[in-house]
N, C-alpha and C positions, 0 to 999 in steps of 0.2 A: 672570426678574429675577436681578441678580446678587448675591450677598451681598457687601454693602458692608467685610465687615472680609474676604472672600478674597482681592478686588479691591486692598483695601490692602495686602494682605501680597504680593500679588506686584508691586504698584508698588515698595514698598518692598526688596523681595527683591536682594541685592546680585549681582551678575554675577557668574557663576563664573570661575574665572582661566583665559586660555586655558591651552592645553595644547597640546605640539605632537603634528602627525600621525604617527607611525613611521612611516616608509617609509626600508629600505635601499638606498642607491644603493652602487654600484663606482664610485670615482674615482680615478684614476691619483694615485701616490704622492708624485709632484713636485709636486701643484696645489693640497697641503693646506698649510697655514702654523701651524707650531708658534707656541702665544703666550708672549711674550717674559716677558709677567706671570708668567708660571707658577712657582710657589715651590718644585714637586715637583722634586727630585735621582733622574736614574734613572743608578742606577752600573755601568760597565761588566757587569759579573755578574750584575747583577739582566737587562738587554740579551739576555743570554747566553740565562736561563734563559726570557723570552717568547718567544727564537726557536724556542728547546728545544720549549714547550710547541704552538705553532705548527704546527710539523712534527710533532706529533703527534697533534695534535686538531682544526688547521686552525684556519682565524682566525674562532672561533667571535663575539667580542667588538667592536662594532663602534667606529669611533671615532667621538666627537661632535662635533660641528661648530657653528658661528655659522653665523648667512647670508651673512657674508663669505667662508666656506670657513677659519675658523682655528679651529684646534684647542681645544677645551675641555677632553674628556678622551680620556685615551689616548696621549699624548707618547708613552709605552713601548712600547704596542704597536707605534705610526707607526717609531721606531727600530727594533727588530726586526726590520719590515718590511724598511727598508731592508738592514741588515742581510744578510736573506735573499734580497734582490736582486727582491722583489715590487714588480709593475707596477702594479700597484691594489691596495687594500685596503677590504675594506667602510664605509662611515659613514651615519653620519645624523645629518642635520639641525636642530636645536634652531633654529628661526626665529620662534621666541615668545616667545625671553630679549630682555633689554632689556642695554643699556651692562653694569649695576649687578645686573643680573640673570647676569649669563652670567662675570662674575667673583666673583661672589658663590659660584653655582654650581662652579665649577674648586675652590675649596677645598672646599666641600661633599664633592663625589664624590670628593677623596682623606680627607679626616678623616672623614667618617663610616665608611668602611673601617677604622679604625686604632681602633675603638670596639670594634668584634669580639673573641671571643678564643676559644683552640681548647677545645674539651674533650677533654683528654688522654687518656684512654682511649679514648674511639671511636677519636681517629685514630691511636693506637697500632695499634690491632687494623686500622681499615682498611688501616694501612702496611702492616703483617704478612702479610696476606690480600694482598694486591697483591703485595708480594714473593716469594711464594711462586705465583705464576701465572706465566704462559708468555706474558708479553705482547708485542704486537708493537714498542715501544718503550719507551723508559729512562725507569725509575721515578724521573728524577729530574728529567721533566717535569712532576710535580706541584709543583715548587719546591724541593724538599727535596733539598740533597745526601747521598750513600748517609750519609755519616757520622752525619746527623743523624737518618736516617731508622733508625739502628742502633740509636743513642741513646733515640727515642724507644720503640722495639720492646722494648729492655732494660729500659725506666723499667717499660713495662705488665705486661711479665714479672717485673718483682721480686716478691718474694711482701710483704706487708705494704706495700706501694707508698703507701698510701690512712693514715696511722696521724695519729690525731687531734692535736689541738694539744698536749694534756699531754702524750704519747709521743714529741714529735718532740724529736729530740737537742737537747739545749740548747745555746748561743751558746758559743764559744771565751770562759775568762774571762780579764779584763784589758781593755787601756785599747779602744777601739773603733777600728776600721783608717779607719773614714771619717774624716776631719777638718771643721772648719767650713771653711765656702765651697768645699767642693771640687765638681765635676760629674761625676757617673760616665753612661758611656753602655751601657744594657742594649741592643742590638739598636738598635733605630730610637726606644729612647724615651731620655727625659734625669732622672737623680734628683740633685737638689740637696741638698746636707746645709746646714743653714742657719748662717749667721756666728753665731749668739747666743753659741756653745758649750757649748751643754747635753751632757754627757756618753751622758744618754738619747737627745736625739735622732740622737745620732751612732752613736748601739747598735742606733737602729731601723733606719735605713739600711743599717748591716750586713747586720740581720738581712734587710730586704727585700731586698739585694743575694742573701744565700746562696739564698734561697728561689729566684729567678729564674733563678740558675742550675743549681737543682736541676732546676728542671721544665724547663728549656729545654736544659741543655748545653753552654749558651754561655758566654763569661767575664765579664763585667763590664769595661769598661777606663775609665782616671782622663782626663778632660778638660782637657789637649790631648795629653797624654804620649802617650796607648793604654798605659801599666801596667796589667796585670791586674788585678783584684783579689784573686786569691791571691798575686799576687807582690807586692804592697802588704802583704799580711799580714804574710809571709816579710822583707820588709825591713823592718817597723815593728813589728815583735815585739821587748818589751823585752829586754835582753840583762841576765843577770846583776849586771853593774857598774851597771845603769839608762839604758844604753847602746841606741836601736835597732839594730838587726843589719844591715849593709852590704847592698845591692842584689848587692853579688856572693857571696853568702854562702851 
């Protein structure tokens, strides 16, 4: 006899969502169709650095496909490819997404990437430790050009690297270098300093600009111009008379 409340609970048991089967096919390079939808920007150098990585670890990462054979994710690597003058390249198949599913999906698989973030000391020491080996290819197929990989080697070697929030040098004083409504671009993300004019929130933005470039090495630049933001500081530094200080200055 069956128990009448197990009976119900698997009538009522909701379908699990399919899923699709992995399986890697080689399909020649010209029969995959990049989608038009795609919002990802791959820029020349970034092109560069997956061909880099390619040739030296082989195209470990497959690209994903629709059932129609279009591209969902992997535009970069598919360029690359080409690039490198590859006849096929591996993919597979995602043949379980739907319309709303498989563009839903394409943003997914590049924004949840961009949620990550390094822990600077490991990968200082890992840079380190790599650099220092005798490998059979250029360490700057992990992405990183030598410059930044220098950068980040130095940051882990400083002595006091790590110095709490009360230690850490205080802000330049005077008027703050953001302004309202301006956009600044750190790398691939966007910081807004807001129109209100609060003089504080223009101080934070500052401050979170210096920070970013400490730990990263990179400059900050003003939206659309590309002005640094240390050369923002240099030309919007009061001047004696109450004057800011020329851009050519």
């Amino acid at each position: 006899m069956v128990d009448r409340g197990i009976h119900d609970a698997e009538t009522n048991r909701k379908p699990e969502r399919p899923g699709a089967r992995i399986a890697v096919r080689w399909l020649p390079v010209g029969t995959l169709k990049p989608e038009k939808r795609n919002a990802r920007i791959h820029s020349a150098k970034q092109i560069a650095r997956i061909a880099d990585s390619i040739k030296a670890f082989g195209f470990n990462v497959p690209v994903l496909l629709d059932k129609k054979g279009g591209v969902l994710a992997g535009h970069g690597r598919l360029l690359a490819a080409k690039r490198l003058g590859l006849e096929e390249v591996p993919t597979i198949t995602l043949a379980h997404l739907n319309e709303t599913g498989r563009r839903a999906f394409m943003i997914a698989d590049n924004r949840l990437a961009e949620l990550a973030s390094w822990d600077d000391r490991r990968l200082g020491l890992e840079l380190e430790e790599l650099k220092s080996l005798d490998l059979d290819f250029t360490i700057e197929a992990t992405g990183f050009e030598m410059s930044e990989i220098d950068l980040r080697i130095e940051a882990e070697r400083a002595p006091g690297r790590r110095k709490p929030e009360s230690q850490e040098r205080p802000a330049p004083k005077g008027p703050a270098v953001a302004r309202a409504g301006e956009t600044w671009s750190l790398g691939p993300h966007r910081l807004c300093c807001g129109d209100a004019g609060d003089p504080a929130a223009c101080r934070a933005v500052d401050a979170a600009i210096r920070r970013w470039q400490a730990l990263t090495g990179e400059s900050a630049r003003l939206h659309p111009t590309g002005e640094t933001f240390d050369a923002a500081a240099r030309s919007r530094r009061p001047r004696k008379g109450g004057h800011a200080e020329s851009a050519a200055e």
